[in-house]
Structure formats: structure tokens, C-alpha cells
LOVEX-20124 format. One line per field, with one value per atom (N, C-alpha, C): residue number from 1; x, y, z; residue in one letter; atom name; chain. Coordinates in nm, 2 decimals. Atoms other than C-alpha are relative to their C-alpha. Last residue first. Layout:
// LOVEX-20124
n <- c(NUM:...)
c1 <- c(X:...)
c2 <- c(Y:...)
c3 <- c(Z:...)
res <- c(A:...)
atom <- c(CA:...)
chain <- c(A:...)
END
This chain:
// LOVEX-20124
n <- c(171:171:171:170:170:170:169:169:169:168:168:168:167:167:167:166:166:166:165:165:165:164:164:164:163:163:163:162:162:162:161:161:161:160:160:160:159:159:159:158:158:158:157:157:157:156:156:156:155:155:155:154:154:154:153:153:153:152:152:152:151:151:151:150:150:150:149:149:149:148:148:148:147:147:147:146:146:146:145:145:145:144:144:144:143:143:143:142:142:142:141:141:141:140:140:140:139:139:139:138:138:138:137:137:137:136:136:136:135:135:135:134:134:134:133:133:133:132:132:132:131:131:131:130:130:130:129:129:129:128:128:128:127:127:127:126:126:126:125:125:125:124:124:124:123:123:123:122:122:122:121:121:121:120:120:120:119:119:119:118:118:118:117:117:117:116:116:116:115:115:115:114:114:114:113:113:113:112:112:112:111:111:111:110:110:110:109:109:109:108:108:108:107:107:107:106:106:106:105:105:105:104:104:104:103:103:103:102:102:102:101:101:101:100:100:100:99:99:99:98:98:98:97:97:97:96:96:96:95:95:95:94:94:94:93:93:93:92:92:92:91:91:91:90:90:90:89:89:89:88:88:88:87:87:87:86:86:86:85:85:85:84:84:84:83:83:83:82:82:82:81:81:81:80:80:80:79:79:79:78:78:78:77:77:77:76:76:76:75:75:75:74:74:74:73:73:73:72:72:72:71:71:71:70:70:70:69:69:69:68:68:68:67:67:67:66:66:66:65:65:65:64:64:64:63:63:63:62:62:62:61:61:61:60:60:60:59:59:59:58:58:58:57:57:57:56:56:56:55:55:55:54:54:54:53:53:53:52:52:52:51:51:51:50:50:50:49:49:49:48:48:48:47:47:47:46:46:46:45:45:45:44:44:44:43:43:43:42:42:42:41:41:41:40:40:40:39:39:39:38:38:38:37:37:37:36:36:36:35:35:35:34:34:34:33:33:33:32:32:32:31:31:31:30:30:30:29:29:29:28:28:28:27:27:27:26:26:26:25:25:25:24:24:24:23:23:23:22:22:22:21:21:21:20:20:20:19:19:19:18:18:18:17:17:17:16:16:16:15:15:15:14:14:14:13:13:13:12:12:12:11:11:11:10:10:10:9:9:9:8:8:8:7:7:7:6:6:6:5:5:5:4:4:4:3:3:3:2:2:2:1:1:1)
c1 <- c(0.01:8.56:0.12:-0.05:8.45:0.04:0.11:8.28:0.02:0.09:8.54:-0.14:-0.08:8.84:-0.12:-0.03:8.69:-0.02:0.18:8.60:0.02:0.06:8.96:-0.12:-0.08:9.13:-0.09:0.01:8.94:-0.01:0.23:8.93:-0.01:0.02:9.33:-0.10:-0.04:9.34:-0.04:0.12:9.17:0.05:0.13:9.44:-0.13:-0.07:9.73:-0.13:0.00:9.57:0.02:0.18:9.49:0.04:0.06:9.89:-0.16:-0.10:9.99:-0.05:0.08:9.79:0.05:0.10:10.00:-0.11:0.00:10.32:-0.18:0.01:10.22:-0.01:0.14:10.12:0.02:0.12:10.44:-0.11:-0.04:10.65:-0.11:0.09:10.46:-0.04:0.09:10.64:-0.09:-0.03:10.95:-0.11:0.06:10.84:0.06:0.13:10.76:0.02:0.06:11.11:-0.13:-0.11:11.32:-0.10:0.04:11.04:0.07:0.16:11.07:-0.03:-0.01:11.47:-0.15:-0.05:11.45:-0.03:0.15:11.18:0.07:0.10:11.43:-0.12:-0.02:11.68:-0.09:-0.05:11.53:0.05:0.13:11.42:0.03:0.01:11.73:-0.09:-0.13:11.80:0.04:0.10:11.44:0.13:0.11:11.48:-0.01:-0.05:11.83:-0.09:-0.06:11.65:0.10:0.09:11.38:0.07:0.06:11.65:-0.10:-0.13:11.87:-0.11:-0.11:11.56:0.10:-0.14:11.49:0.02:-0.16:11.22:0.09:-0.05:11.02:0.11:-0.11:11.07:0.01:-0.14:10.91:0.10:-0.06:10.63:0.12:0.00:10.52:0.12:-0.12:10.55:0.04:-0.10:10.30:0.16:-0.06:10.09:0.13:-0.09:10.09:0.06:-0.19:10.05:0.01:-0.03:9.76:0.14:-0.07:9.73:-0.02:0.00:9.54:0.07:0.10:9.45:-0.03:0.07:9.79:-0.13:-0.07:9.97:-0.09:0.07:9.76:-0.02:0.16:9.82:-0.05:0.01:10.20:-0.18:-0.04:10.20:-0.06:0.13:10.01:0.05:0.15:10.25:-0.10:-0.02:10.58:-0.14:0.11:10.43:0.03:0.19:10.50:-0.05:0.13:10.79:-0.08:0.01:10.95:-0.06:-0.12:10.88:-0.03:-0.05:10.66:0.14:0.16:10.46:0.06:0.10:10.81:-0.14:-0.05:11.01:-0.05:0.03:10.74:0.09:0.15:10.72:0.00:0.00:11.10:-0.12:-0.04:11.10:0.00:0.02:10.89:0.06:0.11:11.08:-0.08:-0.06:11.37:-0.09:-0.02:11.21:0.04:0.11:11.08:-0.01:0.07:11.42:-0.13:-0.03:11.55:-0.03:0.04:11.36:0.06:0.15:11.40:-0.07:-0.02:11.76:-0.18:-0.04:11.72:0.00:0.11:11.49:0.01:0.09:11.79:-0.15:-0.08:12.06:-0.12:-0.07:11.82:0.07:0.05:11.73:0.05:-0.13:11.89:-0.09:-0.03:11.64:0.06:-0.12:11.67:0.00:-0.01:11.30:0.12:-0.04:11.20:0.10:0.11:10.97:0.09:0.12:11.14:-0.02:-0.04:11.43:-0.07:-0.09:11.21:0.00:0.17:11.05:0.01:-0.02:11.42:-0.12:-0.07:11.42:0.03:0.05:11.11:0.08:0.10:11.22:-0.06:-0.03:11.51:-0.07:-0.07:11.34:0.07:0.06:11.09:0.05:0.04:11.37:-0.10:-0.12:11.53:-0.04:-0.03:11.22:0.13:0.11:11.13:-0.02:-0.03:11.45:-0.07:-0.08:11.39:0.03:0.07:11.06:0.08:0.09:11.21:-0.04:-0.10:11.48:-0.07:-0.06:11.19:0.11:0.09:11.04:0.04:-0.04:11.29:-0.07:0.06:11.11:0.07:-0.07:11.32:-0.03:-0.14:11.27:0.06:-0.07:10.88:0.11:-0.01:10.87:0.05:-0.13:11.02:-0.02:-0.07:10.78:0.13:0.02:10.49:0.14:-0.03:10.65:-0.04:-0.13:10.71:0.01:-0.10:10.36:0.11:-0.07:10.20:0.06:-0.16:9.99:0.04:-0.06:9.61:0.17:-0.09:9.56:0.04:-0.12:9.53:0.02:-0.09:9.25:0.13:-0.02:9.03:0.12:-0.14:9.10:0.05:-0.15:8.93:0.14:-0.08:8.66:0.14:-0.08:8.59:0.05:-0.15:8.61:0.03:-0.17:8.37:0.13:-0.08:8.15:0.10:-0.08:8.14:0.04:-0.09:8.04:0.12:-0.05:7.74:0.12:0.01:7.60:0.09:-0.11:7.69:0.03:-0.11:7.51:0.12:-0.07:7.22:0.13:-0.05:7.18:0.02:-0.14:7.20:0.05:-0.10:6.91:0.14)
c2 <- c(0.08:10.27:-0.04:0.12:10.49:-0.16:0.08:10.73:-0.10:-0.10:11.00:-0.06:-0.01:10.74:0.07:0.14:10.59:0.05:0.05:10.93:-0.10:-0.07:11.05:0.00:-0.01:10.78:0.03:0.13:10.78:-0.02:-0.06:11.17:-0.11:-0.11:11.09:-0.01:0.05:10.82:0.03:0.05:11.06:-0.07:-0.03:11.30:-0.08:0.02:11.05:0.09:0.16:10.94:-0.01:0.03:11.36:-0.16:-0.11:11.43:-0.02:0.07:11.10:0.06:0.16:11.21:-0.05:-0.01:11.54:-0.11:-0.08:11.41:0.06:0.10:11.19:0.04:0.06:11.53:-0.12:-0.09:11.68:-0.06:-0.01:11.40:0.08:0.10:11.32:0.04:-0.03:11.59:0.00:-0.08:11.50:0.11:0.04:11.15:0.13:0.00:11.30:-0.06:-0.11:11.47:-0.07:-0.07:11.11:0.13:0.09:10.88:0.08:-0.06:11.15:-0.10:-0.16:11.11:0.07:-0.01:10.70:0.22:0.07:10.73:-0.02:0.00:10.92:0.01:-0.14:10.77:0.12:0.03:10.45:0.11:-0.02:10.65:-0.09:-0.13:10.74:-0.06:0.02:10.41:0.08:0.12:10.46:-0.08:0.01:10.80:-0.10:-0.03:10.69:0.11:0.04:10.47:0.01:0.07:10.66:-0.09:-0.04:10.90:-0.07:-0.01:10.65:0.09:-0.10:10.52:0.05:0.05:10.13:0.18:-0.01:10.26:-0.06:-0.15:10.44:-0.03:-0.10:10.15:0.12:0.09:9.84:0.18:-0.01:10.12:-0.06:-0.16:10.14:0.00:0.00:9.78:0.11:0.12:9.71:0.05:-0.08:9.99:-0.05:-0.14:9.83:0.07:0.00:9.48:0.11:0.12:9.60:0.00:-0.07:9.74:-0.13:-0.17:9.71:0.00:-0.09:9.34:0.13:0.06:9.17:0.09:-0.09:9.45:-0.06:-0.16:9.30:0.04:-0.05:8.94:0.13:0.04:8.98:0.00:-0.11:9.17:-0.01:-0.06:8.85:0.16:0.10:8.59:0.12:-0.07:8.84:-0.06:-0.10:8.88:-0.01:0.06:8.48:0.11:0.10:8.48:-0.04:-0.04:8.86:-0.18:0.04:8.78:-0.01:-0.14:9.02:-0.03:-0.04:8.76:0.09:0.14:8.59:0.01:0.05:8.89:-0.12:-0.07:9.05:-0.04:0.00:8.77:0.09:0.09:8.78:-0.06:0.00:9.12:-0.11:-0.10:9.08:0.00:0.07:8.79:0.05:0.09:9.01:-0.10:-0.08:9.28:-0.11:-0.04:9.02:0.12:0.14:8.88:0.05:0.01:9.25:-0.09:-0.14:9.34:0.01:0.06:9.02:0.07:0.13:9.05:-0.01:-0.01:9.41:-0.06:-0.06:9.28:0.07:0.11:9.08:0.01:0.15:9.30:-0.04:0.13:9.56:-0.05:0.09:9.88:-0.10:0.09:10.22:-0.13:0.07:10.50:-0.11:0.02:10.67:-0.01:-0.16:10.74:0.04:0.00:10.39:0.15:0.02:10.43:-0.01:-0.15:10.66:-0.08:-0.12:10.38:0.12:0.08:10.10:0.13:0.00:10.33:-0.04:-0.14:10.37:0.02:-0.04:10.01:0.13:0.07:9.95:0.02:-0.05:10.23:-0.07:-0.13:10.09:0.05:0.00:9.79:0.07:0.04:9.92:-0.07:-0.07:10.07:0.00:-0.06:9.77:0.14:0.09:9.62:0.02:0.00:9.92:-0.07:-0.19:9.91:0.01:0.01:9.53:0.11:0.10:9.59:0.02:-0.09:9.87:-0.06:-0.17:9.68:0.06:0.08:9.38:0.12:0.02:9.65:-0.04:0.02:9.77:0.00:-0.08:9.90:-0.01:-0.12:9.71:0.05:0.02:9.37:0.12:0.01:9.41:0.05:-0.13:9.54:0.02:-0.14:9.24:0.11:-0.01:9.04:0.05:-0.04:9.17:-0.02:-0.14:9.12:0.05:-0.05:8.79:0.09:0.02:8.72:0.02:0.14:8.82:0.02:-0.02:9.19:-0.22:0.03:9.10:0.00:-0.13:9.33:-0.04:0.01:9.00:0.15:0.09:8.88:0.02:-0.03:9.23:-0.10:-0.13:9.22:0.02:0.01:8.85:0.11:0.07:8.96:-0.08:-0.04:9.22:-0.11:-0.13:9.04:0.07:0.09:8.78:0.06:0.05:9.09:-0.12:-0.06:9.21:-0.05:0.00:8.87:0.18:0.10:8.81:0.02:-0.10:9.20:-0.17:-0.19:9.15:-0.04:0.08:8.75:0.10:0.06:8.90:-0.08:-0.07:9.15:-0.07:-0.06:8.92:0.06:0.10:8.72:0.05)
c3 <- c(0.10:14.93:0.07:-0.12:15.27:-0.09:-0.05:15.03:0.04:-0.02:15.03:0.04:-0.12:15.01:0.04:-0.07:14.70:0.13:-0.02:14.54:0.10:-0.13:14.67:-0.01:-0.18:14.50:0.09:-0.04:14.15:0.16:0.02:14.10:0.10:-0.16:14.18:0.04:-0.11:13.90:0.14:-0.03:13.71:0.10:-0.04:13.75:0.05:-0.14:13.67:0.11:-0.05:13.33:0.19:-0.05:13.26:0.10:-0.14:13.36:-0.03:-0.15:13.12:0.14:0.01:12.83:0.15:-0.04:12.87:0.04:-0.11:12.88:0.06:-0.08:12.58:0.12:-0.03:12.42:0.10:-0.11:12.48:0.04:-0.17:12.38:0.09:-0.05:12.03:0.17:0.00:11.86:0.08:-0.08:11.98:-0.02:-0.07:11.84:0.13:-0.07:11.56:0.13:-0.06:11.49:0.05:-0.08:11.57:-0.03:-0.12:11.34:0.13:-0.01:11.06:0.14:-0.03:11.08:0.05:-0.05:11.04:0.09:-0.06:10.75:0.20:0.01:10.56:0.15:-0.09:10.67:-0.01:-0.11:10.52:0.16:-0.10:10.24:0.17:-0.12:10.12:0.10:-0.10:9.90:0.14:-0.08:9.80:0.08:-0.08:9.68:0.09:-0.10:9.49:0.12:-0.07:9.31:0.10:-0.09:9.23:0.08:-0.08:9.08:0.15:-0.09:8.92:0.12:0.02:8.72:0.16:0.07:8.77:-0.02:-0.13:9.00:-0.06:-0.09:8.70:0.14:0.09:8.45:0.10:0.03:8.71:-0.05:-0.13:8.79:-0.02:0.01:8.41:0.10:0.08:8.38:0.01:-0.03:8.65:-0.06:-0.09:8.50:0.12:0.05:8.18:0.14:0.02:8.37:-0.03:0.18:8.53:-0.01:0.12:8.92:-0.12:0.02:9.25:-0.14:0.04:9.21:0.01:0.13:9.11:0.02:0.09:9.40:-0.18:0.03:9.64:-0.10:0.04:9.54:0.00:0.18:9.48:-0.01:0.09:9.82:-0.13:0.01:9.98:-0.04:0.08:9.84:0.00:0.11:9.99:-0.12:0.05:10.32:-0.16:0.01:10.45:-0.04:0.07:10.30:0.01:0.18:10.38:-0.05:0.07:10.76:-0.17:0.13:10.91:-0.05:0.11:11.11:-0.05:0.05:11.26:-0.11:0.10:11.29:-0.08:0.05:11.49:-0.15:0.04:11.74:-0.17:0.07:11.75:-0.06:0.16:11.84:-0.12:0.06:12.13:-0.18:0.04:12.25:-0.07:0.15:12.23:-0.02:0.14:12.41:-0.12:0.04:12.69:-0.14:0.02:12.75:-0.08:0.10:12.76:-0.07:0.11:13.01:-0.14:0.06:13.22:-0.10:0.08:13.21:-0.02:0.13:13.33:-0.09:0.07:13.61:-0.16:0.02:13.69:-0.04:0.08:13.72:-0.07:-0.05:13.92:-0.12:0.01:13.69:0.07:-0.01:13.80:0.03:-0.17:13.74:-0.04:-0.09:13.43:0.11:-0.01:13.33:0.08:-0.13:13.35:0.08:-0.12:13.13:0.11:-0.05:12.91:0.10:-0.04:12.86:0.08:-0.15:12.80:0.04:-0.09:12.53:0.13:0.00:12.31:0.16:-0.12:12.35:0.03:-0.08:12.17:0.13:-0.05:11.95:0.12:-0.13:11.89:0.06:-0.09:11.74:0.10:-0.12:11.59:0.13:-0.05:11.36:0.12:-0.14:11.32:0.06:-0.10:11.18:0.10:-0.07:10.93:0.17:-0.06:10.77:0.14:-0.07:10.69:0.11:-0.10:10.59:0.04:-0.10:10.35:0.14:-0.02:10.20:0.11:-0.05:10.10:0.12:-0.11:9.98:0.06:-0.15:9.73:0.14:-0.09:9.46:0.12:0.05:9.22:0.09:-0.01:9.43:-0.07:-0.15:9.47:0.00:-0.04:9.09:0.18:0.05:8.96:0.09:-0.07:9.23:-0.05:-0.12:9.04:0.12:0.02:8.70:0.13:-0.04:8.81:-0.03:-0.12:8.91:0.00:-0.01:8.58:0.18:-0.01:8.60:0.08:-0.12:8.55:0.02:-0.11:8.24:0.09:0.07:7.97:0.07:-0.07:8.26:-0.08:-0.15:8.21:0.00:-0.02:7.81:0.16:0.07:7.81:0.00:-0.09:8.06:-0.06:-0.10:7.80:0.12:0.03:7.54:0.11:0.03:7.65:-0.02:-0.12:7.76:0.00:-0.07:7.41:0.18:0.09:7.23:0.09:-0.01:7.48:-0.08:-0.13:7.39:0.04:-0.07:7.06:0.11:-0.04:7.07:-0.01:-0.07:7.23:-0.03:-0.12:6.96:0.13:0.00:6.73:0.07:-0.01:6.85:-0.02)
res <- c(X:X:X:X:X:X:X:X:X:X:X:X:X:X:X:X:X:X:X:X:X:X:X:X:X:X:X:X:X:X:X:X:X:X:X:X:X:X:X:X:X:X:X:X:X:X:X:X:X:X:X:X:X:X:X:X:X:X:X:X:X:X:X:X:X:X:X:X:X:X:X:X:X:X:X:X:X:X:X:X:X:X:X:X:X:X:X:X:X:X:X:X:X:X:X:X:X:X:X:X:X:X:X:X:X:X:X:X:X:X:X:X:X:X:X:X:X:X:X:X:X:X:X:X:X:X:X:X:X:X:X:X:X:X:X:X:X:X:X:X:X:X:X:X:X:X:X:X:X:X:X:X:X:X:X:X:X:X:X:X:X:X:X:X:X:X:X:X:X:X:X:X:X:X:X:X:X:X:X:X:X:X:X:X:X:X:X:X:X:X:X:X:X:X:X:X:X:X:X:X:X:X:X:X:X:X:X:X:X:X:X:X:X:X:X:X:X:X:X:X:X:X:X:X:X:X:X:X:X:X:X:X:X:X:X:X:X:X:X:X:X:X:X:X:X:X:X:X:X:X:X:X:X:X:X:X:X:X:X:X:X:X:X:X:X:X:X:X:X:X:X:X:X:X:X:X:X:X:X:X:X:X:X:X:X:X:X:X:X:X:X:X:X:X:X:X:X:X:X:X:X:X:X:X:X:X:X:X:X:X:X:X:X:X:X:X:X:X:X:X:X:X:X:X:X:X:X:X:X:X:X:X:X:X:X:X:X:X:X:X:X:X:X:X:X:X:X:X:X:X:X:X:X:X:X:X:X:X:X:X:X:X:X:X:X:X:X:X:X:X:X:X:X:X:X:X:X:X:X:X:X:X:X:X:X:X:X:X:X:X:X:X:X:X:X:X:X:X:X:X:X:X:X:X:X:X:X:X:X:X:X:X:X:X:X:X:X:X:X:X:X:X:X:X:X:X:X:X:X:X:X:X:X:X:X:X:X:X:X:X:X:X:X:X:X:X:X:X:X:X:X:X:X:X:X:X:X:X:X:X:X:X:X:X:X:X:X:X:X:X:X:X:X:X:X:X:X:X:X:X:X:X:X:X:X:X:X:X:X:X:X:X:X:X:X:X:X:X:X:X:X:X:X:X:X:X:X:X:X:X:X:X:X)
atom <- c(N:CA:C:N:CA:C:N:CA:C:N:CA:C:N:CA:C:N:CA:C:N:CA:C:N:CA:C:N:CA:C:N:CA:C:N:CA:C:N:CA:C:N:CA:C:N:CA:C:N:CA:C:N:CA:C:N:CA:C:N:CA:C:N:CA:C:N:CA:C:N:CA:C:N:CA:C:N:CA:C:N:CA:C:N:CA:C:N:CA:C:N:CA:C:N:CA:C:N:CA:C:N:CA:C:N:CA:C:N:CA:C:N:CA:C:N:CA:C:N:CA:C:N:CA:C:N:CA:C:N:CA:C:N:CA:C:N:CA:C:N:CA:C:N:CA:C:N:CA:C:N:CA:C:N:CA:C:N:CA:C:N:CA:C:N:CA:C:N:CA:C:N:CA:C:N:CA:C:N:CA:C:N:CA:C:N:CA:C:N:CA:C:N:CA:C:N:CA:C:N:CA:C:N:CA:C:N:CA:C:N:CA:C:N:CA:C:N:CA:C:N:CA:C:N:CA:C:N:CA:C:N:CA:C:N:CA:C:N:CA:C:N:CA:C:N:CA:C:N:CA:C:N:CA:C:N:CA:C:N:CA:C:N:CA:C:N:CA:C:N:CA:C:N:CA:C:N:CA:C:N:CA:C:N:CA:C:N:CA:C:N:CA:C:N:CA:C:N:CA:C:N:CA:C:N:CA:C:N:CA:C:N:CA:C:N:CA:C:N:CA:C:N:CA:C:N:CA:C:N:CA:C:N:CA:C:N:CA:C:N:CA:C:N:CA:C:N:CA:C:N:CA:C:N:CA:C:N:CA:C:N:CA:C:N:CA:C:N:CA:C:N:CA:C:N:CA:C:N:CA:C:N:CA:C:N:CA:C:N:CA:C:N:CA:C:N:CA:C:N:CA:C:N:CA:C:N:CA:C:N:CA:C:N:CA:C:N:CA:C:N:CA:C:N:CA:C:N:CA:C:N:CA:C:N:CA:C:N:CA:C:N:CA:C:N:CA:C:N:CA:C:N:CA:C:N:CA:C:N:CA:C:N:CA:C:N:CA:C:N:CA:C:N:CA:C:N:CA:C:N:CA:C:N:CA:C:N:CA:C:N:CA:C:N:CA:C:N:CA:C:N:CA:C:N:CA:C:N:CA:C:N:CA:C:N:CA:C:N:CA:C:N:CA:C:N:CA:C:N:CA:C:N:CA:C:N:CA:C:N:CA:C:N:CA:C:N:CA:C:N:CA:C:N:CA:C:N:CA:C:N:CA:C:N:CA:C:N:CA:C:N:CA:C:N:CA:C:N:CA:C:N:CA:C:N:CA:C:N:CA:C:N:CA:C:N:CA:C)
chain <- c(A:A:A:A:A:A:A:A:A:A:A:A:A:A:A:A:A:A:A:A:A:A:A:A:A:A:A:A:A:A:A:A:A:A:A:A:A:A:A:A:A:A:A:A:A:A:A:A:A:A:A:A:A:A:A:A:A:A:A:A:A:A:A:A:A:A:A:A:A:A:A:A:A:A:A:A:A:A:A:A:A:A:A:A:A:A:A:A:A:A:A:A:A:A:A:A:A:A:A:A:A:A:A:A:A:A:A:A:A:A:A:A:A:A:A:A:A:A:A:A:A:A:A:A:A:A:A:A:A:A:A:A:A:A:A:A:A:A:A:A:A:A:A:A:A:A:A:A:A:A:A:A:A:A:A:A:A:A:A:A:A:A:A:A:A:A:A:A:A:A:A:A:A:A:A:A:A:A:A:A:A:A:A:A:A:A:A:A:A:A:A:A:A:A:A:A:A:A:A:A:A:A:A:A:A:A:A:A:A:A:A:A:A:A:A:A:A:A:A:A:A:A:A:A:A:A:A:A:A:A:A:A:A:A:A:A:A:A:A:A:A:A:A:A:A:A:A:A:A:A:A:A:A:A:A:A:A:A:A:A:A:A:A:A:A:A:A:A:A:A:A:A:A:A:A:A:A:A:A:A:A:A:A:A:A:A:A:A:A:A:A:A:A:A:A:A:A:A:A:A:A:A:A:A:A:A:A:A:A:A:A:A:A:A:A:A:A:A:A:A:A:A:A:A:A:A:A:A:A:A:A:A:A:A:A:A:A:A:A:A:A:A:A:A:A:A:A:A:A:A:A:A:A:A:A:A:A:A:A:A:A:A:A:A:A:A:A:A:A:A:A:A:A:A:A:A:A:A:A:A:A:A:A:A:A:A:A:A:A:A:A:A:A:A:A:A:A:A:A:A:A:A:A:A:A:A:A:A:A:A:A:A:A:A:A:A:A:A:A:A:A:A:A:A:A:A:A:A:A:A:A:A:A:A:A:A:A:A:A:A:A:A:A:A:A:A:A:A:A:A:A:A:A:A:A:A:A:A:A:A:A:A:A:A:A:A:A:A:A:A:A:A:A:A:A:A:A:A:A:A:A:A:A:A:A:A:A:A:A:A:A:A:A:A:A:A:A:A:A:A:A:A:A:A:A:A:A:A:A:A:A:A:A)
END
């Protein structure tokens, strides 16, 4: 009997010590707003942005767009964008951060993170990172080029295979 009321007497504790580690909600959205996430998403959204129109660009591989196909090309980017600002708007992600962030971490470690991006360092990491994240998006995607290129010369091959099977068996 005793020993079940130990063994009953340590797990109350522990599920007692587990729920005084769940990091509070406004220490979670302290750290959000030191960390500068919010910042980051933003970053992140104009960057997909150029890129979208960076991509236009390739595809049409400087040739001279009608008027009116341009209007429809930009219609459809900004519709585009507006999709993306809609589901990656800071109040519909900031609820499910605060939950992530509640079950990846305790408060200590909660509190930890808070004191490390309040230093000047982290803070001026995270003020970088934008360019950063800007500069790594500009070498990979001169990375990328070749391969795409390549991808492109199989895609255009098969195609071909395609063609001249068709054409070879009266398709």
C-alpha cells in the first residue's frame, strides 16, 4: 500500500513539474517579438515576391510581352501574392508558433532564448539576416540555373522520344 502511494505521489509531481515547465504564452510571444519573426515572415514575403517576378522574367526569356498579356501577368502575380499574404498572415501564424514553441521548449529554456536575443549580437544577426537570407537566395539560384537548364534539356528530349514514337507509329 505504501508503495503504491510513492509510486502515485511521484507521478503527481511529476505531471506537476511537467505543467510548471510549459513556457506561459507571453513569454512565448516575448521571444516571438525579440527574435524577430514577425520581421522575418515579412522579409521572407517580399522576397517571394521578386522571385515570382524574377521567374516571369526567365520564362519569357526577354521577349516583348503584349500590353495585355502583361496585364494579365501581373494580375495573376498579385493575386498570387495575395493568396500568400492571406495564409502567412502574422494572425493566423502567431496562435500556432505560441503552440509550437509551448511544446518544443520549457519556460527555463523559453527564458534562456528571451536573454540570448536581447544581446546586441543576436540582435544584430537577426537584423542581418534578412540580407542574409536575400544574398543566399541570389547565389543558389545561380546554383540552381544550370541544373534547371538541364531538367529542361531532359523535359524537351522526352517530349521528342514522345513525338517521334507517335509519328513512328502512325499516332
Amino acid at each position: 500500500m505504501i508503495k503504491r502511494i510513492l509510486v502515485l505521489l511521484i507521478v503527481v509531481s511529476s505531471v506537476a513539474y511537467a505543467a510548471d515547465q510549459t513556457p506561459s504564452e507571453a513569454s512565448v510571444k516575448q521571444l516571438l517579438e525579440v527574435s524577430q519573426v514577425h520581421k522575418i515572415l515579412d522579409a521572407t514575403m517580399a522576397q517571394m515576391d521578386a522571385l515570382m517576378k524574377q521567374a516571369m522574367q526567365q520564362a519569357t526569356q526577354g521577349q516583348l510581352v503584349p500590353p495585355k498579356v502583361q496585364k494579365d501577368i501581373d494580375r495573376r502575380q498579385a493575386e498570387m501574392m495575395s493568396i500568400f499574404k492571406e495564409t502567412l498572415d502574422w494572425n493566423r501564424l502567431e496562435p500556432m508558433y505560441v503552440r509550437v514553441y509551448q511544446k518544443s521548449f520549457t519556460q527555463p529554456e523559453i527564458d534562456n532564448l528571451i536573454a540570448m536575443y536581447r544581446t546586441p549580437g543576436a540582435q544584430t544577426m537577426l537584423n542581418k539576416m534578412p540580407i542574409v537570407l536575400q544574398n543566399t537566395m541570389a547565389e543558389m539560384q545561380q546554383i540552381m540555373q544550370p541544373m534547371m537548364q538541364r531538367i529542361q534539356r531532359m523535359q524537351q528530349e522526352v517530349v521528342a522520344e514522345l513525338q517521334a514514337d507517335k509519328s513512328k507509329n502512325g499516332g
